[in-house]
Backbone as JSON Lines, residues from 0, in Angstrom:
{"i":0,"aa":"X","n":[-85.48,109.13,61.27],"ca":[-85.85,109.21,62.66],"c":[-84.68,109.85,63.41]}
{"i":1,"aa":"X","n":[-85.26,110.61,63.95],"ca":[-83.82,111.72,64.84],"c":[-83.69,111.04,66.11]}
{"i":2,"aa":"X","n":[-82.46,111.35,66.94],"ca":[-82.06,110.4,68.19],"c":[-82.98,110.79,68.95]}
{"i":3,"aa":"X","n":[-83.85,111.9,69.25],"ca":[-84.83,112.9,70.45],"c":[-85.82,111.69,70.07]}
{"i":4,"aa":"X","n":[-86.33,111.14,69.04],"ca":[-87.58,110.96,68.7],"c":[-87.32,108.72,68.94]}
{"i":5,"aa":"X","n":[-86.2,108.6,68.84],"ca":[-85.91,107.36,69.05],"c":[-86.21,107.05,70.49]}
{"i":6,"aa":"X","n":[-85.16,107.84,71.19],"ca":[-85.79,108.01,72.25],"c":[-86.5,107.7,73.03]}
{"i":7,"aa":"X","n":[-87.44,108.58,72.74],"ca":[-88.4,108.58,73.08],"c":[-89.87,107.52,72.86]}
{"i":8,"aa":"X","n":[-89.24,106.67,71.35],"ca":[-90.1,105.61,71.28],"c":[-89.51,104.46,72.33]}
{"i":9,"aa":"X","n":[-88.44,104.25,72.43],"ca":[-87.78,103.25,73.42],"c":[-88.17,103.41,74.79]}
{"i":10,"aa":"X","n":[-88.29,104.58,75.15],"ca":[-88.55,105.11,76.61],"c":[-90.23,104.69,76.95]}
{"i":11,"aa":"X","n":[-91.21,105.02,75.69],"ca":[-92.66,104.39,75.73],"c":[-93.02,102.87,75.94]}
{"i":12,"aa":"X","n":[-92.1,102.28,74.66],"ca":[-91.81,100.83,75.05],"c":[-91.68,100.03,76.3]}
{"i":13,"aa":"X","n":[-90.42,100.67,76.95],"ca":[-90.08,100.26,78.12],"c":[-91.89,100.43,79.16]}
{"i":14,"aa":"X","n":[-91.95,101.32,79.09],"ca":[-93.13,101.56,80.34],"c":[-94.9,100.21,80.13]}
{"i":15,"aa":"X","n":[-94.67,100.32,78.5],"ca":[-95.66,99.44,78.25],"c":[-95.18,97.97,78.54]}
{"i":16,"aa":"X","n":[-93.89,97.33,78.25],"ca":[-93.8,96.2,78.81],"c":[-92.89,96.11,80.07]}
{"i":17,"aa":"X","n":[-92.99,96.98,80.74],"ca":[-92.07,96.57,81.83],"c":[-90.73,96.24,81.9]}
{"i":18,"aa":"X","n":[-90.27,97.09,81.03],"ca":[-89.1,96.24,80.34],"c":[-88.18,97.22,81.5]}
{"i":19,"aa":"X","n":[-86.98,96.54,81.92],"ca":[-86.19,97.13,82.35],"c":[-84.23,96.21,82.4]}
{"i":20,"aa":"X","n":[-83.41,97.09,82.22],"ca":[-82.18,96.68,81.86],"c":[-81.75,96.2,83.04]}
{"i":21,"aa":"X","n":[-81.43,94.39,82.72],"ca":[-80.59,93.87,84.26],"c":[-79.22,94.32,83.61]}
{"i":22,"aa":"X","n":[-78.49,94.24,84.43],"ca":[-77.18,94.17,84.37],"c":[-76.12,92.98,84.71]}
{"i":23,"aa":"X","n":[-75.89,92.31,83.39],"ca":[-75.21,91.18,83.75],"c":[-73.19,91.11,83.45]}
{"i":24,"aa":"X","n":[-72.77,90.86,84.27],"ca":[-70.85,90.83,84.33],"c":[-70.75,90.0,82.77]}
{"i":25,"aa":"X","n":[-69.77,90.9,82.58],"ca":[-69.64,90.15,81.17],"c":[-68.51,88.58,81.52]}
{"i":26,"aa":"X","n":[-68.03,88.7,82.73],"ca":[-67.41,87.73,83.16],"c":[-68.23,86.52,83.91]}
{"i":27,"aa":"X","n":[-69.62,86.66,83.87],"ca":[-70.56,85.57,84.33],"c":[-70.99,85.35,82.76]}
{"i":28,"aa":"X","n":[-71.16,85.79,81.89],"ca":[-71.55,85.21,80.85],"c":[-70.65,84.29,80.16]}
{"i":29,"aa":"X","n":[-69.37,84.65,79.91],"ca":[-68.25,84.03,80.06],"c":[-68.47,82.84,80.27]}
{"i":30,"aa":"X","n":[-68.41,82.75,81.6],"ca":[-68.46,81.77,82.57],"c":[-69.58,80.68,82.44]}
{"i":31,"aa":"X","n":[-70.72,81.26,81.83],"ca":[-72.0,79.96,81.78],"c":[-71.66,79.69,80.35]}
{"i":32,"aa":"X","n":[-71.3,80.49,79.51],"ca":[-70.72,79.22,78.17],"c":[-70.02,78.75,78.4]}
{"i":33,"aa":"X","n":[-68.86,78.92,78.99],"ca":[-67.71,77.74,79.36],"c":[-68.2,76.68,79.94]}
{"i":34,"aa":"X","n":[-69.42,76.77,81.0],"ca":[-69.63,75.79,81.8],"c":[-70.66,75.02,80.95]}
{"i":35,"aa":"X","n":[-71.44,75.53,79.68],"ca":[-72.74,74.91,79.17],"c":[-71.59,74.13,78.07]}
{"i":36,"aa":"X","n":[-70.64,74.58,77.39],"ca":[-70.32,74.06,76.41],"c":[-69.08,72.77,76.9]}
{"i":37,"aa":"X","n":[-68.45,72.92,78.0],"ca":[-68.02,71.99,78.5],"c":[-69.19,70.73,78.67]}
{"i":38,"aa":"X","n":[-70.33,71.37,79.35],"ca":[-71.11,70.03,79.24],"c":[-71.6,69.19,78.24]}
{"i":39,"aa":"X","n":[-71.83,70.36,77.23],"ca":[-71.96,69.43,75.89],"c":[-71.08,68.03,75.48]}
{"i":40,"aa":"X","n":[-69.75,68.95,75.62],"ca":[-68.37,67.98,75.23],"c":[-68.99,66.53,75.93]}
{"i":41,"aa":"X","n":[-68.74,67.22,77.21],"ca":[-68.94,65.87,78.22],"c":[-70.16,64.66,77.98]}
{"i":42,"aa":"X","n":[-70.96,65.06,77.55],"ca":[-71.93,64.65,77.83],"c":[-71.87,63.51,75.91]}
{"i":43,"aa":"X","n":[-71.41,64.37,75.04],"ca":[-70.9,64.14,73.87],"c":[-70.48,62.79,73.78]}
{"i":44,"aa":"X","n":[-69.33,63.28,74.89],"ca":[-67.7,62.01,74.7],"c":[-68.66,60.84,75.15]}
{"i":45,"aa":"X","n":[-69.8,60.97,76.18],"ca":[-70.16,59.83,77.05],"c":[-70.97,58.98,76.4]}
{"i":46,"aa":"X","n":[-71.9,59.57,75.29],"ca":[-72.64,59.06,74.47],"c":[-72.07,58.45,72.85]}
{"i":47,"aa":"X","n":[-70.86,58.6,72.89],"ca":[-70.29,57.94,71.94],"c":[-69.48,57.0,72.58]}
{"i":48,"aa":"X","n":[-68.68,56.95,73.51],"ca":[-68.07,56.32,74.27],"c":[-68.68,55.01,74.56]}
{"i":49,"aa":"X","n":[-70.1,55.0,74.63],"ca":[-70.93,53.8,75.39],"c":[-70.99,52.99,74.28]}
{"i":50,"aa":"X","n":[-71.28,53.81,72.65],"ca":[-71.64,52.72,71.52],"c":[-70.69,51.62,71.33]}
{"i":51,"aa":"X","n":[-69.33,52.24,71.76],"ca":[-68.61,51.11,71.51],"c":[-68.09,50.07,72.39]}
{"i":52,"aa":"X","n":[-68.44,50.22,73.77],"ca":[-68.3,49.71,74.57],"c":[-69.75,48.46,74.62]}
{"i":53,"aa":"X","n":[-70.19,48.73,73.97],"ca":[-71.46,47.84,74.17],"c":[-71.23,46.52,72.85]}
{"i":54,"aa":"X","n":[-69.89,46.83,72.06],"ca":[-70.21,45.76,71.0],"c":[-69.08,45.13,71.52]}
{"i":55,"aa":"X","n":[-69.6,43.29,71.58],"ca":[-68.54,42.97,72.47],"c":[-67.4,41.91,71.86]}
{"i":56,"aa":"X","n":[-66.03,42.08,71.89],"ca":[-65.54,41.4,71.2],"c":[-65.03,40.35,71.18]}
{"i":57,"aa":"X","n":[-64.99,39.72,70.12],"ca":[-64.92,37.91,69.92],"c":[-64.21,37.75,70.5]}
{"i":58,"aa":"X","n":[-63.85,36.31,70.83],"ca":[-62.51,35.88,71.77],"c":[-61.59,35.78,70.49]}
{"i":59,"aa":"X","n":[-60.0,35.49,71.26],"ca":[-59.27,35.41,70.25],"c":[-59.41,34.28,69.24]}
{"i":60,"aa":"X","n":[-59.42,33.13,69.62],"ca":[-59.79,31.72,68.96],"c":[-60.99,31.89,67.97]}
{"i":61,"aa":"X","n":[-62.29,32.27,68.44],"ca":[-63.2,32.55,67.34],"c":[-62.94,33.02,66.48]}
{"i":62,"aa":"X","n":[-62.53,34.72,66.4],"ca":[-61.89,35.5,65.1],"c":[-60.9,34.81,64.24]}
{"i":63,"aa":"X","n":[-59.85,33.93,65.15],"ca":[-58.66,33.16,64.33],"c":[-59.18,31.97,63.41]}
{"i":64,"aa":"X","n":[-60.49,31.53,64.17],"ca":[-61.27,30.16,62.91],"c":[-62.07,31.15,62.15]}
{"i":65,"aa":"X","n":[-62.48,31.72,62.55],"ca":[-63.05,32.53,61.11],"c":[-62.48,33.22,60.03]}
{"i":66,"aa":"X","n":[-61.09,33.87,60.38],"ca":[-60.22,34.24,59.6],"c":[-59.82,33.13,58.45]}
{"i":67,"aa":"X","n":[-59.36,31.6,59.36],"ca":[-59.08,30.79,58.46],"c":[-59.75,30.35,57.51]}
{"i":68,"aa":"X","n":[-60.83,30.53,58.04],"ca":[-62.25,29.88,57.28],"c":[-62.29,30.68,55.94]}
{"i":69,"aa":"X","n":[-61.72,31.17,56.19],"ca":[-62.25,32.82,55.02],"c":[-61.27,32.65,54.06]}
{"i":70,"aa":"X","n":[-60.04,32.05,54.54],"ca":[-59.24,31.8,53.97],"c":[-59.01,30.85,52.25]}
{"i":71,"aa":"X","n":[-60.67,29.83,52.56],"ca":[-61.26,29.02,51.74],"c":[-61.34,29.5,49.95]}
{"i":72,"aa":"X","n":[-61.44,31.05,50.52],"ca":[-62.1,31.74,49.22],"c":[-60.51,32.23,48.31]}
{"i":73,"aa":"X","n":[-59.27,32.12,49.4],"ca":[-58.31,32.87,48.4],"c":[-58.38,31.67,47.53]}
{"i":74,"aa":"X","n":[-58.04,32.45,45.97],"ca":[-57.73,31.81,45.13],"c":[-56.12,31.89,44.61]}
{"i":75,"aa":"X","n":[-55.11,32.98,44.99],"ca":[-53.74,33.3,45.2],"c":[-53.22,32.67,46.22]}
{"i":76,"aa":"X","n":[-52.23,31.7,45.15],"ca":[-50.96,30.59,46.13],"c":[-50.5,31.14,47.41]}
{"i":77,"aa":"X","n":[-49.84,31.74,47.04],"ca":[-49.24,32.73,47.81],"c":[-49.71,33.37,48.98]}
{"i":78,"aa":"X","n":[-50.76,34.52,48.26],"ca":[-51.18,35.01,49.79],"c":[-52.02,34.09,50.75]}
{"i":79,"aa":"X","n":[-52.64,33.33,50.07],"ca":[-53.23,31.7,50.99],"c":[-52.35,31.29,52.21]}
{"i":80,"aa":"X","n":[-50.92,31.11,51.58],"ca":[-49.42,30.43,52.36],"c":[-49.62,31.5,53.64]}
{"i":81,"aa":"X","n":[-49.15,32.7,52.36],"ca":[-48.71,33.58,53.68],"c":[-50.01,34.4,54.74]}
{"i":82,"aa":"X","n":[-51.39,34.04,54.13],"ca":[-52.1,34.44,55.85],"c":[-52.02,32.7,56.3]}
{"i":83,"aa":"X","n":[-52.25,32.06,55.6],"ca":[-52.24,30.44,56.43],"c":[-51.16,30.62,57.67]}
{"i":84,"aa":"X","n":[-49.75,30.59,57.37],"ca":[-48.93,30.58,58.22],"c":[-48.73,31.37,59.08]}
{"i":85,"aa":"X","n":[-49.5,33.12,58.9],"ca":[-49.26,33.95,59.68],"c":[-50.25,33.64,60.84]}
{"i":86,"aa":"X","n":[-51.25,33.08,60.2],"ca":[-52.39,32.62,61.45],"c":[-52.39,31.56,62.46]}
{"i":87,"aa":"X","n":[-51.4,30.32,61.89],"ca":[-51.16,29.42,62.32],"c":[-49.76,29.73,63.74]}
{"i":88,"aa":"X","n":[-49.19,30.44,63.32],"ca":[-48.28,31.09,64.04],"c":[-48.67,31.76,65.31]}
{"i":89,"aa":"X","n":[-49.48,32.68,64.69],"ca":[-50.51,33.39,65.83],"c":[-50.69,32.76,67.12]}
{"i":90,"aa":"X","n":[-51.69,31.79,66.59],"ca":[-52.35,31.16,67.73],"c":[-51.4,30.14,68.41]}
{"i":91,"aa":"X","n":[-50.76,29.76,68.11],"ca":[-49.2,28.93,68.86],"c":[-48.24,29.78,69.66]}
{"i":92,"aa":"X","n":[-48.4,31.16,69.23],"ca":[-47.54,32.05,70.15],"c":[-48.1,32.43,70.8]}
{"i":93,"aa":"X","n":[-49.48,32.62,70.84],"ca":[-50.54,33.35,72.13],"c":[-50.89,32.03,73.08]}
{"i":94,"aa":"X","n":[-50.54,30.59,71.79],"ca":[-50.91,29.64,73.03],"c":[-49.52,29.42,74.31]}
{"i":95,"aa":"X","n":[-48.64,29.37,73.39],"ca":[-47.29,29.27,74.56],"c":[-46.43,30.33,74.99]}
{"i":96,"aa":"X","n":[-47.07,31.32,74.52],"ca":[-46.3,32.68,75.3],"c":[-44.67,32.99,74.98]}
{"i":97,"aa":"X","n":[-44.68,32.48,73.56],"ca":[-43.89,32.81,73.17],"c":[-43.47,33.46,71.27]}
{"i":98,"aa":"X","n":[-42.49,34.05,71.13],"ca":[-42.69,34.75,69.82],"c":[-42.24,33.78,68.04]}
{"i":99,"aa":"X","n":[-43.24,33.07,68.26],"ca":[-43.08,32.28,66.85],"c":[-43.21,32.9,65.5]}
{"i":100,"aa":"X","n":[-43.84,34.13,65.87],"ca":[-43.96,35.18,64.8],"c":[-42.75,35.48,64.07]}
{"i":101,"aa":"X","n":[-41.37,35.83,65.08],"ca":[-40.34,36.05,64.26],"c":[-39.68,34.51,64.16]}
{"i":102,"aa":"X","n":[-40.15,33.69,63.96],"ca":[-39.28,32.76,63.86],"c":[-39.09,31.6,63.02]}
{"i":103,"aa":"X","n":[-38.45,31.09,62.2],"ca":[-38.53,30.29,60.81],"c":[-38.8,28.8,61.29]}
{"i":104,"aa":"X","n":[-39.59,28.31,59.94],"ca":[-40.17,27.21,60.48],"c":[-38.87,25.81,61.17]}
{"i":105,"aa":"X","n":[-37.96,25.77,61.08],"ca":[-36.9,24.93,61.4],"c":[-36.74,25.41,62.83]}
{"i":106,"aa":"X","n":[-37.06,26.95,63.49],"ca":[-36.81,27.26,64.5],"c":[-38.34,26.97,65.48]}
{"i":107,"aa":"X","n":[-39.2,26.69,64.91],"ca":[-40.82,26.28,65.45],"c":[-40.87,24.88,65.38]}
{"i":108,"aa":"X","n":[-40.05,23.77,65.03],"ca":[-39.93,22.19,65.39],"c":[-40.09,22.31,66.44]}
{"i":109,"aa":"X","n":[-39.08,22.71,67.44],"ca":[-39.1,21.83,68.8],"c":[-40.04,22.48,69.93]}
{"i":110,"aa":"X","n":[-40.98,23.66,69.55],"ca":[-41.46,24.21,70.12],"c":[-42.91,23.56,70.08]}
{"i":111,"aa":"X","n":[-43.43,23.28,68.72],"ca":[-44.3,22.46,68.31],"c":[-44.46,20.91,69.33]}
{"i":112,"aa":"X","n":[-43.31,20.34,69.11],"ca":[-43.07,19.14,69.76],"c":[-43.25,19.2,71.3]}
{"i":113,"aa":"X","n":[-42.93,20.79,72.08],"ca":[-43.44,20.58,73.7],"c":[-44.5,20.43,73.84]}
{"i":114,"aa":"X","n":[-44.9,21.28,72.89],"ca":[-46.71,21.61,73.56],"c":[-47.39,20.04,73.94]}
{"i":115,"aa":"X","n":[-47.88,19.56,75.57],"ca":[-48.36,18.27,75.54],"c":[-49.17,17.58,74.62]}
{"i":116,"aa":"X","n":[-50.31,18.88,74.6],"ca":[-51.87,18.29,74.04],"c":[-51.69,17.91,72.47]}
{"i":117,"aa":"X","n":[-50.1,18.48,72.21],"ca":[-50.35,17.99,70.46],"c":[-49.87,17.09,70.33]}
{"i":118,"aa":"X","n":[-50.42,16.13,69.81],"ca":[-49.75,14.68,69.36],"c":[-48.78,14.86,68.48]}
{"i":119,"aa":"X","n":[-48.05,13.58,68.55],"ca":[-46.57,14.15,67.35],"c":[-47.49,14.3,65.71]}
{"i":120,"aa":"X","n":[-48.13,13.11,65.9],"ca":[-48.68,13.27,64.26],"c":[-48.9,14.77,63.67]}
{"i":121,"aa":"X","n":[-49.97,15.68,64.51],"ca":[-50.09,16.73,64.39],"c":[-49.3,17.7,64.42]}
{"i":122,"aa":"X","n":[-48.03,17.86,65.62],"ca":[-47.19,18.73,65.07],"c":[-46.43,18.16,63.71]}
{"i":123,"aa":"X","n":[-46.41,17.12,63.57],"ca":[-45.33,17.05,62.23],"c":[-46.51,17.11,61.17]}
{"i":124,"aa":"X","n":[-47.49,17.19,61.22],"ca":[-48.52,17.93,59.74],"c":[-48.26,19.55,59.76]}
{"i":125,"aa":"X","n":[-48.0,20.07,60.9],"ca":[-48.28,21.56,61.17],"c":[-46.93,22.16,60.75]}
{"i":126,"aa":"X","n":[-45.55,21.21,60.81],"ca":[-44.65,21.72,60.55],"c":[-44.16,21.28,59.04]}
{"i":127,"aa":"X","n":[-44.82,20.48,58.5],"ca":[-45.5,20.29,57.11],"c":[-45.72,21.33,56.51]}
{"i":128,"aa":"X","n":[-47.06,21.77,56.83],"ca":[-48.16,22.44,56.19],"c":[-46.66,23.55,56.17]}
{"i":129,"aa":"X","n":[-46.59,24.02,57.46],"ca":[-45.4,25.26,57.56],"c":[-44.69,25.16,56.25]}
{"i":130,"aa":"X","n":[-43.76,24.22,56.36],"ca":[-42.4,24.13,54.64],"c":[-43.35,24.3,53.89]}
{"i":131,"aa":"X","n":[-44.63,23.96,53.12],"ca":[-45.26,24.47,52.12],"c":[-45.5,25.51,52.18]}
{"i":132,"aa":"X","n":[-45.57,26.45,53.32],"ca":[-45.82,27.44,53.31],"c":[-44.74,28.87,52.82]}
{"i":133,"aa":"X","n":[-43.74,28.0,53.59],"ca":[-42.54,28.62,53.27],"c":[-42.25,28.7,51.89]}
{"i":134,"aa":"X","n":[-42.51,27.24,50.64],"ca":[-42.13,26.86,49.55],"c":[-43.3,28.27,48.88]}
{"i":135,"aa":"X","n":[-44.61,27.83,48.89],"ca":[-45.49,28.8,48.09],"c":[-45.14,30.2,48.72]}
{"i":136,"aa":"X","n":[-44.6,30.65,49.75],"ca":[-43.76,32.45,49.65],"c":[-42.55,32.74,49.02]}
{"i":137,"aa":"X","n":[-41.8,31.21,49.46],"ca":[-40.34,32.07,49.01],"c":[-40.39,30.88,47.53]}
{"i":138,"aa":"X","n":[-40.46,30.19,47.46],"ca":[-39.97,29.37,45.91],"c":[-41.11,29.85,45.11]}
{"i":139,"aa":"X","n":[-42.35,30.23,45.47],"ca":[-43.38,30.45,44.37],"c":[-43.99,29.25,43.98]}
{"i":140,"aa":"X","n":[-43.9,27.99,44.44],"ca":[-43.96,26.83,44.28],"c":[-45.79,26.81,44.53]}
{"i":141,"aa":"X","n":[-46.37,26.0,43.21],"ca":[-47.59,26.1,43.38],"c":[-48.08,24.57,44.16]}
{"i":142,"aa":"X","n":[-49.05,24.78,45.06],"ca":[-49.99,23.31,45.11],"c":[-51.49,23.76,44.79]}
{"i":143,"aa":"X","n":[-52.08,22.0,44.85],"ca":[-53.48,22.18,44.41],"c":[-54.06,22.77,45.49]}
{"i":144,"aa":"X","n":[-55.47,22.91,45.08],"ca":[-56.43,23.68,45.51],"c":[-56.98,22.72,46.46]}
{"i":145,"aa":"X","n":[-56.93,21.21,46.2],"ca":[-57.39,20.09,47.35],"c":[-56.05,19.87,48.85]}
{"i":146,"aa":"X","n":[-54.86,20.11,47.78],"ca":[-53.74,20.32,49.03],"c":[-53.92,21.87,50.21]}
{"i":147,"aa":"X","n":[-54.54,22.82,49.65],"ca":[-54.44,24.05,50.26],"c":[-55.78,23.99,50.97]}
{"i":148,"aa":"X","n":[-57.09,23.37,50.92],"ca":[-58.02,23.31,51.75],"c":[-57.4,22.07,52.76]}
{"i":149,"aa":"X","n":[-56.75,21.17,51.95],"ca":[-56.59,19.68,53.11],"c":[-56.27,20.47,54.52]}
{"i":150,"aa":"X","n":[-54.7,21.13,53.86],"ca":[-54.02,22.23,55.07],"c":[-54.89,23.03,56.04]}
{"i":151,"aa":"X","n":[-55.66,23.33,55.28],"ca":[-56.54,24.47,55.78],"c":[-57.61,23.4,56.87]}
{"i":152,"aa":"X","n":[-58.48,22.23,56.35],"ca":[-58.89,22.18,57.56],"c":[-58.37,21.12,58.37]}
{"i":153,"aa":"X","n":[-57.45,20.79,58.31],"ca":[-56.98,19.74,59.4],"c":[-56.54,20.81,60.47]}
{"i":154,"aa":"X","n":[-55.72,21.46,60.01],"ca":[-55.22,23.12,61.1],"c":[-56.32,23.38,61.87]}
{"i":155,"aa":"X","n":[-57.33,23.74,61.21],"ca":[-58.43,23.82,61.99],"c":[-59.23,22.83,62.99]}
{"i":156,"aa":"X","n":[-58.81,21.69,62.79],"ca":[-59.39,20.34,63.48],"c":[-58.21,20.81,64.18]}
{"i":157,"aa":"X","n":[-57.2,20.53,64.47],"ca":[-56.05,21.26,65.37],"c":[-56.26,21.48,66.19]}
{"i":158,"aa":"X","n":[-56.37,22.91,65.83],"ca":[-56.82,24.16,66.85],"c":[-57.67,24.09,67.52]}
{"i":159,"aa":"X","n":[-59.22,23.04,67.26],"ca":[-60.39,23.09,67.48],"c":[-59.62,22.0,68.85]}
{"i":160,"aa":"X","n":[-59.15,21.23,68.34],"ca":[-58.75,19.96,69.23],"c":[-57.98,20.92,70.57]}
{"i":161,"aa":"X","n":[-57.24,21.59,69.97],"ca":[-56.14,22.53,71.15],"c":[-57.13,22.92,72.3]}
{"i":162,"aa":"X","n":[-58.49,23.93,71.9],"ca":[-59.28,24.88,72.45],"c":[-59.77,23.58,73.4]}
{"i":163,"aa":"X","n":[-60.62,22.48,73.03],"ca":[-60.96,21.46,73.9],"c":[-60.17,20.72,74.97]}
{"i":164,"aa":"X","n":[-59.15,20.73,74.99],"ca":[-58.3,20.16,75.7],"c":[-57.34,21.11,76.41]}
{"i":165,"aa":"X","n":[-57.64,22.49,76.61],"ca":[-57.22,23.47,77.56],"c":[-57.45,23.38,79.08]}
């Protein structure tokens, strides 16, 4: 097909559909993808943004008895001790606003002993349970499986007792 004859079919075209060339700025075209694909983003971020805002999360106390709870199933001395104590810790430093996390159980006696709502009996089981805890990380020192649930739910009667009496 020669260019005369191309042409000339394009030029027929045009007349049968009405076709005629707008003229658009190549700087408005530009411009409406920037503005269409920005909205995408936007519109993107907003609809993922909401999924997670809608799942709502546990209080701290719930997640911390369920953690412990879960705790039931270790069958390793050791890592038992060491989430037991890391959890037990937890919730004593978020309860008194202070950092028991870094701090060894000889340095968590007298801190144990302010708190009102705990009876002495209970802090001196908690600072108990603690030296075993310490013994099964650092001595390797094994206990039974009836000593490591006892620990496990009296802590939890504890805590449960703490949350009620706030």
């Amino acid at each position: 097909m020669t260019p005369e004859t191309r042409e000339k079919l394009i030029n027929s075209l045009k007349d049968i559909h009405g076709y005629s060339e707008i003229a658009v700025p190549e700087w408005l075209l530009y411009t409406l993808i920037g503005i269409f694909s920005v909205a995408i983003i936007y519109f993107l971020y907003r609809f993922f943004s909401k999924k997670k805002k809608d799942i709502p999360e546990k209080p701290f106390y719930e997640s911390l008895i369920e953690k412990l709870q879960k705790l039931e199933l270790e069958s390793d001395n050791k890592k038992f001790y060491l989430n037991y104590s890391e959890l037990i810790r937890l919730y004593f430093d978020k309860r008194m606003n202070t950092a028991l996390l870094d701090k060894t159980t000889d340095e968590i006696k007298s801190s144990l002993y302010e708190i009102k709502e705990l009876s002495s009996p209970d802090a001196r089981f908690l600072i108990d349970s603690l030296s075993r805890a310490d013994l099964a990380k650092f001595a390797k020192k094994e206990f039974s499986a009836e000593q490591k649930l006892n620990d496990l739910h009296k802590a939890i009667n504890i805590i449960q007792e703490q949350e009620l009496n706030k």
